[in-house]
Structures are given as C-alpha cells and as structure tokens.
C-alpha positions as CSV (number, residue, x, y, z in Angstrom):
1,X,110.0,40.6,60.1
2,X,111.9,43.4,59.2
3,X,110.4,46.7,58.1
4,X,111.9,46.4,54.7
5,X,110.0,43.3,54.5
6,X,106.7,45.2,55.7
7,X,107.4,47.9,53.7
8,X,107.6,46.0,50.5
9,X,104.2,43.6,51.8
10,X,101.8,47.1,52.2
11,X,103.9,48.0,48.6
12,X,102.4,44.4,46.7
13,X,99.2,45.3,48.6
14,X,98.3,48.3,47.6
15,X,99.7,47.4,43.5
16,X,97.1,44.5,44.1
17,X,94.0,47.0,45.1
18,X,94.8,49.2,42.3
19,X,94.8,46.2,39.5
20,X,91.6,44.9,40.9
21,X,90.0,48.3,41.4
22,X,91.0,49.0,37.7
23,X,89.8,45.9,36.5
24,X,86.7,46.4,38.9
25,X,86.2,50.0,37.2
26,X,86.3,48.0,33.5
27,X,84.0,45.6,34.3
28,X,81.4,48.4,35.8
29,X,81.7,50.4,32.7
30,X,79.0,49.2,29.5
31,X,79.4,45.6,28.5
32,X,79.3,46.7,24.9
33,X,83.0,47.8,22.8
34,X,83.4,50.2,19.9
35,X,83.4,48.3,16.7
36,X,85.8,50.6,15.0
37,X,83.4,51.5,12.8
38,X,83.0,55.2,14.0
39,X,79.2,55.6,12.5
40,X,78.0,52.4,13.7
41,X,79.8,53.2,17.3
42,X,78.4,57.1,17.3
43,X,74.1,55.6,16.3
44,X,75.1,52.9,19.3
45,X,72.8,53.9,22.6
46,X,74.3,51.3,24.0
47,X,78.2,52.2,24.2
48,X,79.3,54.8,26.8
49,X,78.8,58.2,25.9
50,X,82.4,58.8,25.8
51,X,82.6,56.3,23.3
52,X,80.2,57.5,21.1
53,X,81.5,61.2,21.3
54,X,85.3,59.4,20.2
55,X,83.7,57.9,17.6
56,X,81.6,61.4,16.2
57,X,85.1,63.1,16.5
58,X,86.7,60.2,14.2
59,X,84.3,59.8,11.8
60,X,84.4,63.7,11.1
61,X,88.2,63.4,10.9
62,X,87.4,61.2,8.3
63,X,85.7,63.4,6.7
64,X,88.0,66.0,6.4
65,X,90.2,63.5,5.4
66,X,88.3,63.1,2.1
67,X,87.8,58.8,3.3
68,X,84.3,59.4,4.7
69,X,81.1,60.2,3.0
70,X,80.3,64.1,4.2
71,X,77.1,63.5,3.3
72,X,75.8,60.4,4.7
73,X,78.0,61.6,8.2
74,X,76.0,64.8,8.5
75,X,73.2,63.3,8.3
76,X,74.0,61.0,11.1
77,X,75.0,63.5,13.3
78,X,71.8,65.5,12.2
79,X,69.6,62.7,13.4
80,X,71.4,62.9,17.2
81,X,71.5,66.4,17.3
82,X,67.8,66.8,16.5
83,X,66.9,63.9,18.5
84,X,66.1,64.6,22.1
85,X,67.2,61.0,23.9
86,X,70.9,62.0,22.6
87,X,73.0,62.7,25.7
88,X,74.1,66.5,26.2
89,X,77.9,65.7,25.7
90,X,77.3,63.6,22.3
91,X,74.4,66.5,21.4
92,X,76.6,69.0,21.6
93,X,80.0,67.3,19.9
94,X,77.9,66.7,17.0
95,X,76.5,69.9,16.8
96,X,79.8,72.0,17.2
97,X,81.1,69.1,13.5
98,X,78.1,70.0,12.0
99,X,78.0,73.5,12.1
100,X,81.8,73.7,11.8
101,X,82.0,72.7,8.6
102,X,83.3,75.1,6.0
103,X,82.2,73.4,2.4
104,X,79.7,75.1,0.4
105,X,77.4,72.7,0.8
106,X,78.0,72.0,4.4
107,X,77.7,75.8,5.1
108,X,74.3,76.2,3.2
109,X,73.4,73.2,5.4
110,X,74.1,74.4,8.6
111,X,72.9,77.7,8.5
112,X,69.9,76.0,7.1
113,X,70.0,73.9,10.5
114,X,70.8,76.6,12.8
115,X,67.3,78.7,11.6
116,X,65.2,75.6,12.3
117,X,66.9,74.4,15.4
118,X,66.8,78.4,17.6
119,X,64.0,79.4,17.5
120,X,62.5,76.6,19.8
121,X,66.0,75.6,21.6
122,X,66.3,75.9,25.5
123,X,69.3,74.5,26.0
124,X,71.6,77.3,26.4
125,X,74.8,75.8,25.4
126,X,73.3,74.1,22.0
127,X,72.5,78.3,21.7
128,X,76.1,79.3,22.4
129,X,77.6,76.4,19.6
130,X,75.1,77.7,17.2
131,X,75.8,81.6,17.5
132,X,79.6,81.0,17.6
133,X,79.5,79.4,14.2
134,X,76.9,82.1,13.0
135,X,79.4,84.7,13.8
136,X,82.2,82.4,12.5
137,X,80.6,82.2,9.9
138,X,78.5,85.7,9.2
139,X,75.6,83.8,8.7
140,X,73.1,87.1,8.5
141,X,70.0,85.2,6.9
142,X,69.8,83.4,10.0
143,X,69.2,87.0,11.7
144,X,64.7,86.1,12.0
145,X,65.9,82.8,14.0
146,X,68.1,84.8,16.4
147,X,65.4,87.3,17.2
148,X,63.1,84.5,18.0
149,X,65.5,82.6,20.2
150,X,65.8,85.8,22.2
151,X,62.5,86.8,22.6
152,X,62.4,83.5,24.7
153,X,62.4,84.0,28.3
154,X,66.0,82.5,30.1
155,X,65.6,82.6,33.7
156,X,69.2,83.3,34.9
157,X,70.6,84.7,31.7
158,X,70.2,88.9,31.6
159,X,68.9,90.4,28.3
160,X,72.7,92.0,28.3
161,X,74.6,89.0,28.3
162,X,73.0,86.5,25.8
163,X,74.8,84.9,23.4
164,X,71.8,85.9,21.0
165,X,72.8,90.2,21.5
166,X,76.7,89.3,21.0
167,X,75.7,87.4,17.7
168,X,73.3,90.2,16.5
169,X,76.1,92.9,17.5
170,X,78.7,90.9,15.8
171,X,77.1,90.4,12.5
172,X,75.1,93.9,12.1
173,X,77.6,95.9,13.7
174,X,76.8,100.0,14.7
175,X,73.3,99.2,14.0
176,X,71.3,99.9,17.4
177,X,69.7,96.3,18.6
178,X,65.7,98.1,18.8
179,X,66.5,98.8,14.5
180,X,67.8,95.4,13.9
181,X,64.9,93.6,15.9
182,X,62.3,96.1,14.3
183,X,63.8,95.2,10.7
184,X,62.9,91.9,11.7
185,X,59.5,92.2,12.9
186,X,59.2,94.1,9.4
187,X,60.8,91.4,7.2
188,X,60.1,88.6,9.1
189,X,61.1,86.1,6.1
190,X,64.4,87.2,5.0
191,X,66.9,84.3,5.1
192,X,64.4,81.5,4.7
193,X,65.6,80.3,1.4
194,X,62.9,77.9,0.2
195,X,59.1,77.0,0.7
196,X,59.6,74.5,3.5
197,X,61.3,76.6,5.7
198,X,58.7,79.6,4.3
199,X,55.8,77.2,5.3
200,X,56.8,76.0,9.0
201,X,54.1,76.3,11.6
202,X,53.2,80.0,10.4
203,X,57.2,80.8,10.5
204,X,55.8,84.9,9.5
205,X,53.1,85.4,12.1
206,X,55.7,83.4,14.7
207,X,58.8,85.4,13.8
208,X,57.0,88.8,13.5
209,X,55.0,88.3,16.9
210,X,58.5,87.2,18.9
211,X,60.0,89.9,17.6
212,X,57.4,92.5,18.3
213,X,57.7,90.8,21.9
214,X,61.4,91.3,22.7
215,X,61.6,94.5,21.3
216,X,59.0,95.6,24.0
217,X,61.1,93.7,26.3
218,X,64.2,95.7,25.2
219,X,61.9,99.2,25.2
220,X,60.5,99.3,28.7
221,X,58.8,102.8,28.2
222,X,57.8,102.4,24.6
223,X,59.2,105.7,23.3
224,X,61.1,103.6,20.9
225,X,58.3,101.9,19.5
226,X,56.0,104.9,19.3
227,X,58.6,106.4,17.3
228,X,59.6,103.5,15.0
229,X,55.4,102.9,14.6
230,X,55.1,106.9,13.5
231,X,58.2,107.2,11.7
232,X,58.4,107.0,7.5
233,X,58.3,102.8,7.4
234,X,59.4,101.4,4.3
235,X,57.3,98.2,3.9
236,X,58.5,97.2,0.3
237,X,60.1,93.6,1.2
238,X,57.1,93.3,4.1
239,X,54.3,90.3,3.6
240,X,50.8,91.2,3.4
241,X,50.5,90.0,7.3
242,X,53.2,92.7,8.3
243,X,51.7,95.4,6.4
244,X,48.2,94.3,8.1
245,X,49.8,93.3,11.5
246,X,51.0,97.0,11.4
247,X,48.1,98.2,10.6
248,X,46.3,96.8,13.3
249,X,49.0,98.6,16.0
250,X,48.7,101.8,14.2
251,X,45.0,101.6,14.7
252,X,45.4,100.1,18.9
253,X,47.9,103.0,19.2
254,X,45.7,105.7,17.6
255,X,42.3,104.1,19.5
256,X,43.4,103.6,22.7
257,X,47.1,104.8,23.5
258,X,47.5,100.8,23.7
259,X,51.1,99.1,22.6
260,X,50.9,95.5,23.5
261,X,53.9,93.8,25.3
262,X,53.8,90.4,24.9
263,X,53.9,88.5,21.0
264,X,50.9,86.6,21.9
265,X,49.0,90.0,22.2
266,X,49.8,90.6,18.3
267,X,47.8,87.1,17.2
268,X,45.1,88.5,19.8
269,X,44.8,92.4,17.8
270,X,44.7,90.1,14.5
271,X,42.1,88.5,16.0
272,X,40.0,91.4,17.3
273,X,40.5,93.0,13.9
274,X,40.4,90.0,11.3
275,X,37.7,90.5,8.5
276,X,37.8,86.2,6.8
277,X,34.3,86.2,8.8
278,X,31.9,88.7,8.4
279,X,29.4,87.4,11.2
280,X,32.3,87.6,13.4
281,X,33.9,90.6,12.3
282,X,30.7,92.0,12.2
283,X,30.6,91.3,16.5
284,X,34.2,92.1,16.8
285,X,33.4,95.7,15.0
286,X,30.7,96.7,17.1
287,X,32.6,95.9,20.1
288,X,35.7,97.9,18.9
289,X,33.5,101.0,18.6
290,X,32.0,101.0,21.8
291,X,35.3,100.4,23.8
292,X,36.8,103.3,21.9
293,X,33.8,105.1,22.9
294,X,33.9,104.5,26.3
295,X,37.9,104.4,25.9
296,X,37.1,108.5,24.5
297,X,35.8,109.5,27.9
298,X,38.3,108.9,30.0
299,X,40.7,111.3,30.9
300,X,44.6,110.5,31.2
301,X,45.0,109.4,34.3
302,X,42.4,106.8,33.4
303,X,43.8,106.0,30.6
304,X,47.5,105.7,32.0
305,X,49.0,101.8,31.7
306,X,45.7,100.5,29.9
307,X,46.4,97.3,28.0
308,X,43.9,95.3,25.7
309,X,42.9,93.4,28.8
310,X,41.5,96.0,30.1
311,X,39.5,96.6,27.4
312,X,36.6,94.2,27.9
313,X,35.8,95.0,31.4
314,X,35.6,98.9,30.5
315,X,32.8,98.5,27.8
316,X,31.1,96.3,30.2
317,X,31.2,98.5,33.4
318,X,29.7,101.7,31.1
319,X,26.9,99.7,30.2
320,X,26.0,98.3,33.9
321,X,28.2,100.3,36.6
322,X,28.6,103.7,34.3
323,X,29.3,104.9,38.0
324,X,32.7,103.4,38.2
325,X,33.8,105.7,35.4
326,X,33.3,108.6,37.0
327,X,35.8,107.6,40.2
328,X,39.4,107.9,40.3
329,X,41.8,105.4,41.3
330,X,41.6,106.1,44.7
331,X,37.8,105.9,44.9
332,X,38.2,102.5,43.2
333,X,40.6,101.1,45.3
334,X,38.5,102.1,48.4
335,X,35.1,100.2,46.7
336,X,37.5,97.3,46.0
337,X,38.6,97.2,49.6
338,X,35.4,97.6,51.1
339,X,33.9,94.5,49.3
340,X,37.1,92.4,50.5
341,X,37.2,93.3,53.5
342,X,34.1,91.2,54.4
343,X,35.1,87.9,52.9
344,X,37.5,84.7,54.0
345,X,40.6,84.5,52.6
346,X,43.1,82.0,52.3
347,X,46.5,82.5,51.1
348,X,48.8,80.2,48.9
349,X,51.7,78.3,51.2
350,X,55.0,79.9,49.8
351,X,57.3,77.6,47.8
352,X,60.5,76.5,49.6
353,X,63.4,79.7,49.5
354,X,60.2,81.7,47.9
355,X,59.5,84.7,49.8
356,X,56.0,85.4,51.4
357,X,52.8,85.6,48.9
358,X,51.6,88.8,48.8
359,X,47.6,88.2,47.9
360,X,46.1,91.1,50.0
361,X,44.9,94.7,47.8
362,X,47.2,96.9,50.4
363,X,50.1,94.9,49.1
364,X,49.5,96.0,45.5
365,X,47.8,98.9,46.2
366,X,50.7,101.5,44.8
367,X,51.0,99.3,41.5
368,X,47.6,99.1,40.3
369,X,46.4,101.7,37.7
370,X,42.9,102.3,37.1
371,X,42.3,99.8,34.2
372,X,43.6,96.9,36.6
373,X,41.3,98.0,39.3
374,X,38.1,98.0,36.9
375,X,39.0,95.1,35.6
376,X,39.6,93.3,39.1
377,X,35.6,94.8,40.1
378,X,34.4,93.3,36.8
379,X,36.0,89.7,36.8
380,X,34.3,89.9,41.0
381,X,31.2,90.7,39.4
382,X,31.7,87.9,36.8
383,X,32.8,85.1,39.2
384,X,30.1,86.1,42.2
385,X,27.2,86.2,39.8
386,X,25.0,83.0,39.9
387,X,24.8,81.7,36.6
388,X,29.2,81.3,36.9
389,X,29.2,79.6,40.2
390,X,26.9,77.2,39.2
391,X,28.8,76.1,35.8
392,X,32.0,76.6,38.4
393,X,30.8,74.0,40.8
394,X,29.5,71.7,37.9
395,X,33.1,72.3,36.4
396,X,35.0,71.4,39.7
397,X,33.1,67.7,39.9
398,X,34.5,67.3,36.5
399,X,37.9,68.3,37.0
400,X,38.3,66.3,40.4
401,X,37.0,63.0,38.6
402,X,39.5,63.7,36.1
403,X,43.2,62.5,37.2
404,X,45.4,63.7,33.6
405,X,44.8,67.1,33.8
406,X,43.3,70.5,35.0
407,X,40.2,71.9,33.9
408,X,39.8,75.3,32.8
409,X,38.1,78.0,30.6
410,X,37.2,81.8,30.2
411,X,35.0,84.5,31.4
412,X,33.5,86.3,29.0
413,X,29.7,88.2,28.5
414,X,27.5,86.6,26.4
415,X,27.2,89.4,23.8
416,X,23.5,88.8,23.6
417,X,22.3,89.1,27.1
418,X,25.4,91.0,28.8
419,X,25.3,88.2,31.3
420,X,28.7,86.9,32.6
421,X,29.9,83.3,31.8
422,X,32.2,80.7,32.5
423,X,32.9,78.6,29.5
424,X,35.3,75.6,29.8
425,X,37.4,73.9,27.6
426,X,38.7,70.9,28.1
427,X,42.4,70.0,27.1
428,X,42.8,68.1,24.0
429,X,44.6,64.6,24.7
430,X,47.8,66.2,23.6
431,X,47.9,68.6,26.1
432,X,46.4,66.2,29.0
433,X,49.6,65.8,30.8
434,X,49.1,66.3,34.3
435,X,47.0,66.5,37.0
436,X,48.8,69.7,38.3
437,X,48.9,71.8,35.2
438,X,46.4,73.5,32.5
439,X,47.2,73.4,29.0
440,X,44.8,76.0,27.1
441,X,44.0,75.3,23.7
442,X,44.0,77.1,20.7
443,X,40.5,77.0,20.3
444,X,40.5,78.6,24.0
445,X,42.5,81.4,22.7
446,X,40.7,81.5,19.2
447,X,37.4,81.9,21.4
448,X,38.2,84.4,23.8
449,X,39.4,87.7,21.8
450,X,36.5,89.2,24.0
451,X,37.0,87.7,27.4
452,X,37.4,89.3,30.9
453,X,40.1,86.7,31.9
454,X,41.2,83.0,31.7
455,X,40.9,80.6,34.4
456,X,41.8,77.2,35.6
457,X,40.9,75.0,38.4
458,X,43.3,73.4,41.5
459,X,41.0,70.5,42.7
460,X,43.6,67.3,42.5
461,X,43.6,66.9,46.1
462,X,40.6,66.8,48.5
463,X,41.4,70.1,50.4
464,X,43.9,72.1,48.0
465,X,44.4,75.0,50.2
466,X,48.2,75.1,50.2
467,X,47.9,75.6,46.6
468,X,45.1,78.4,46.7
469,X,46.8,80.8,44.6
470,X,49.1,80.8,41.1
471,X,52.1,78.5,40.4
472,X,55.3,79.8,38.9
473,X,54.3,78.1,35.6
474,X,50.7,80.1,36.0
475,X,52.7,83.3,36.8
476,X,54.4,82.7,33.1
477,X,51.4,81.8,31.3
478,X,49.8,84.8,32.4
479,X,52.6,87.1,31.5
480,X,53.7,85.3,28.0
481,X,49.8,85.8,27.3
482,X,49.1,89.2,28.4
483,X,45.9,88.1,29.7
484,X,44.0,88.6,33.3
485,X,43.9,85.4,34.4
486,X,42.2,83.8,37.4
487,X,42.9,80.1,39.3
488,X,40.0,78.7,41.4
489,X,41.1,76.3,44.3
490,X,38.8,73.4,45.5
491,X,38.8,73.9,49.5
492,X,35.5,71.9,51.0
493,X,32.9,70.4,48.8
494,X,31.1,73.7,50.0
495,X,33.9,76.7,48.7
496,X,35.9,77.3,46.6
497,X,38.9,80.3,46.6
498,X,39.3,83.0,43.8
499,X,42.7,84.3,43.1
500,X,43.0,87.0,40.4
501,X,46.6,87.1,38.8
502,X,48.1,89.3,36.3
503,X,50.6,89.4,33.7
504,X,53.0,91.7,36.0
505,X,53.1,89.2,38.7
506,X,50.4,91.2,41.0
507,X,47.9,88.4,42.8
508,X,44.8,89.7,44.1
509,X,42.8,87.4,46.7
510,X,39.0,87.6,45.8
511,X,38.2,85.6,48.9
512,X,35.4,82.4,49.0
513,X,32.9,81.5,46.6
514,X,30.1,79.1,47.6
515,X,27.0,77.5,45.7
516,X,23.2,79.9,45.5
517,X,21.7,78.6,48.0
518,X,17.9,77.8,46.5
C-alpha cells in the first residue's frame, strides 16, 4: 500500500470520528428544540440554558423592534430573574434586558426592581448588573437600597472595592461616603415611591438599622458618628422612628459612652427603651437606671470599649460581687485565670486550612477590656449555678432526641429573685432546618433585651468533642447580633463543655459542666 494511500485512509478516519463525535455531542445535548417562539423557549426549564438565554436576547430584540409586547416580555423575564431555580447565565441575561431598558415606563420599572431586589441579593454579579444600570441610569432614589446591600457582609470583596461605593460615588459625587450613608439612616424612605414598597417587612426600621450598621463599619473609631450624633441634625423629612431611633442613641451615648456597631443592636436599644407596654417599660426603666448607676461609678478605664452587652452583667455583679468593681483589669483577668485553671478543657478540632483555635484566656488576654472580662465572670456564674445546669441537662435530652435542628436559648436573671436562668426556645418549623445549625427566633430576640448571652447546644452526635467550640456560621451570628453568646457541646452523658464567644471573634473555654450531684 502506498503511503499516499495510508495517508488518505487515517485522512477518511479521522473525518469519520469527527462526524460521529459531532453527531455524538447532538444527541448528548437536551432532547428538547427551540420552538421559535422566543417567550415560550426562554419559560422552557427544559431546553439548554443556552437556548433559553438566545431566546431572552430575541425576544428583547423584538421588543426594541416595536413587534413584541414590552409589557407582557418584562414581565417574563421578571418572573426568572426573581425566581431562584433560573440558572445564573439566563438570571443574569434577563436582568442586564430588564434593567437596560430606557422607556419611561421601563425605567420607572426597573429602578422600582433594583430597590426590591438589593437589599437582600448575594449574588455579587446580579449586584454589579444592577449598579451599572443605576449609574447608567442616575437612579438616586434607589440610594436606601444601595446602603442596605452594603451593609451586607461579602466575604472576599473589601469595603473599598464594592460595586455598591462606586455606585454611591458615581451618583452623589464630592459628597463624603459617612454623609451619604448618614443621610440615609436619617431618611431612610426616600425613593420608595408608593405604599407597597413603603410597607415591605418594616423597609424604615430595616434600612435605617443597615445603615446605622455600615456606617460603623466604615467609622472604625466612631469620631465620625460622635460628631454627626452632636452636630445641628436636621430631621424635617425624618419618620417618627428616626427621630425616636435617634433619640434612643443620643440617650446610650450620653448614659453610657455606648455607640452600638452592629444594626441589629439599634432594634435591641428600641427595645430596651420602647414605651407601647407600660408593665414592661416599666421593668426595662428600672433596669436602665441602675445600670447607669452602676455605669456612673466606674472610672474610664472601666468604662473603655463597653457595649450594651456588657450592660447586664455590670448591674448584676454590683448587686452580688460589688467586689469586682472595685478591681482593675488586671485583677480580673488574674480571678478569671485562677478559676480556669482548675477545670478540663477541651478544644474545638480546627477546620481544614483554618489555623489553630485559640480558646485559652492567655490567648486573648491583651484584647479583653474590662466589660468583657465581667461579663465572662458573670455568664460562669450563670452557667455553674444549679438551677442552669439542671434545665441544661434536661435541654440537652431534648435536643439529642431531636434530629431537624439545634436547641437553644438565653441566659438571663429572673428580675424577681436575681437568680440566673436558662430559658430555651425552640425553633419554629420554619427555621428547623438542620441538625447542625440554630436558628433563633424572633421571639428569642424579642425576649432577651435583658440577657447575659445567647446559647445553643452541639449534641447531634454521641460524643461531639471535635465540635466543642463555635462554627464559622456561630462566629457570624454572634457578630451580626452584637450579642455574648455561648455554644454548649454534648461530650459523655455525664459533661458537657462551655465555650463563651464574642462578637469580635474572641472564644473563651469555660471548661466542663456536670449535673449537682444530690
């Protein structure tokens, strides 16, 4: 044979691998074909994404063309971009139509998208297609919505290079960001052009709170909100909840020398301070007074990085260890470390490419202040007192028969005995969704204006030890809250392990708890 006959043979060959593989790659792809009709192709889940994404981009050329129905075509592409089994690709095609679209009445609409749509949106680049249209299209009303999609946390996206600061700076431009959030946290409505959006989930108290919450993010120190809190406020296009929410920081500020970080600290102060209920407000009064008191006495150094967590613990260490406020923070940190010194402790396994835990005091020693360290002495009193670790044992059977959630509660003082509690709430059915994670419920929160911490159990496994400690998600919790917060981790049927954890990441190992003995 000669090799112009070979060479043509591995020539037909290969020509016959390549039609077979194509036809191969056809008959692998969906069974199903475009119709032609592009909305009928772009609501089909059962065509290829690529497909459908063809058939969004013709049916809006359509549009354009004056052949298609705007109306009926946005609100197609509404219903996949709001729906959350669309695909990413076709989610985001649809999007980038909708919010490109430069009639009147598509303009009103989009903007009136973009505020519902950001301020509970995590995918970054639905964020990105959003904000370039806003600036496209110098949508300022939608301003409240941007705040609030910034004050959400985005792990691997710096403050200074969110999409959410280049829309703010593009659309108030030579205003400084801390006056544009502030404005915000002042006027927390401004855009929302109708009752429905006015009306959404408590849209004021939600907007005001984020944006109280990122602009403590953007002022580390607080200079700038001491100054923005004492300067000349205008409060003419503020709600009644602004004027009162203000109010209420004023009054923290003046108290305590307290400026709360977090947003979910703000719905906490309105809670402290609400008036609708005079039995409680009556109670909540009372206890306001006596932690200014006590709050009074201290000098500054005492009084340096206290937070409204610390607040509880305080009152309650005047009335029943009045020696503890008399000590500085060294003499506290010594008390603290002689009690621990003398118990077991068990550490939390590190999650893979996480560093070592750090659990012990002398890891954390340098970045305690004296409120923390009070507080840490109370919530050991609380949790090593008898009537807690009997309701905690009682609690852990329950949580260990239970396989759709964790169990967890709050420690407070009953505020007619002074005794310590632990009082559990159990999550709603909505929030029952795993075995591994605590959902706290409002009523929790409602409940526990005057509690020492939070807490939660780890008892889905017969010996949890590897877990004996907070989770990344209970790191967040604790931090989005601003609360001291505690996880107790089922060991043998015998102990169980205390961690305290606080908002700033420090854990603090309390060691083993085990049942009175009779």
């Amino acid at each position: 044979m000669t090799q112009t006959r070979i060479l043509l043979l591995i020539v037909c060959s290969v020509w016959m691998v390549l039609v077979v593989s194509g036809l191969a790659g056809c008959s692998a792809g969906s069974k199903y074909k475009p119709t032609g009709n592009p909305i009928l192709d772009v609501r089909n889940p059962n065509l290829l994404e690529r497909d459908r994404v063809a058939a969004a981009e013709k049916a809006w050329d359509e549009v354009v063309a004056g052949v298609r129905v705007r109306e009926r075509t946005r609100q197609a592409f509404k219903n996949l971009a709001w729906s959350s089994a669309t695909s990413s690709d076709l989610r985001y095609t649809t999007l980038d139509l909708l919010m490109s679209d430069t009639s009147p009445e598509g303009d009103a609409d989009s903007a009136r998208m973009a505020r519902l749509i950001l301020p509970t949106e995590v995918d970054r680049q639905a964020v990105r297609i959003i904000l370039q249209h806003a600036i496209r299209a110098k949508w300022q009303g939608l301003m409240p919505a941007i705040v609030r999609s910034y004050a959400r946390v985005a792990p691997g996206y710096p403050d200074e290079e969110r999409m959410e600061r280049k829309a703010i700076e593009a659309l108030v431009p030579g205003v400084p960001l801390e006056t544009v959030v502030f404005e915000v946290f002042l006027d927390p409505l401004k855009g929302a052009s109708n009752r429905e959006e006015r009306s959404i989930l408590r849209v004021a108290d939600r907007t005001r709170d984020d944006a109280w919450g990122l602009l403590a993010r953007l002022d580390k120190d607080g200079s700038k909100r001491k100054a923005l809190l004492e300067s000349d406020i205008d409060l003419s296009t503020s709600d009644t909840g602004t004027r009162q929410t203000l109010a209420d920081l004023q009054v923290l500020w003046n108290d305590f020398g307290i400026l709360p970080d977090q947003a979910m600290e703000l719905s906490w102060l309105r809670q402290l301070r609400r008036s609708s209920d005079e039995k409680w407000a009556g109670n909540n009064v009372i206890w306001w007074e006596e932690a200014r008191s006590v709050v009074s006495g201290l000098d500054g150094r005492q009084r340096e990085g206290l937070e409204l967590r610390h607040l509880e613990a305080v009152r309650w260490a005047r009335a029943n260890h009045p020696e503890w406020l008399t000590m500085s923070r060294v003499g506290l940190v010594e008390l603290l470390g002689d009690r621990l010194s003398e118990r077991r402790h068990i550490k939390r396994k590190a999650d893979k490419g996480d560093l070592p835990r750090r659990e012990r005091l002398g890891d954390w020693e340098s970045e305690l202040f004296w409120g923390d360290l009070v507080t840490i002495l109370v919530v050991d009193e609380s949790i090593r007192s008898e009537s807690v670790i009997e309701k905690l044992y009682i609690q852990r059977r329950l949580d260990k028969k239970d396989s759709k959630t964790e169990y967890g509660g709050i420690l407070d003082v009953d505020p007619k005995t002074d005794f310590h509690r632990a009082i559990l709430f159990r999550p709603r059915a909505r929030d029952r969704v795993s075995d591994e994670r605590f959902v706290a419920s409002e009523d929790m929160f409602r409940f526990s204006d005057r509690a020492l911490a939070h807490y939660h159990f780890h008892a889905n496994e017969r010996n949890n030890e590897k877990y004996a400690g907070p989770s990344h998600a209970d790191f967040v919790n604790a931090e989005t809250s601003g609360r001291t917060s505690v996880v107790i981790t089922s060991l043998k049927d015998d102990e169980l392990n205390v961690d305290l954890y606080q908002p700033n990441g420090v854990v603090i190992d309390l060691g083993i708890i085990r049942p009175i003995s009779d």
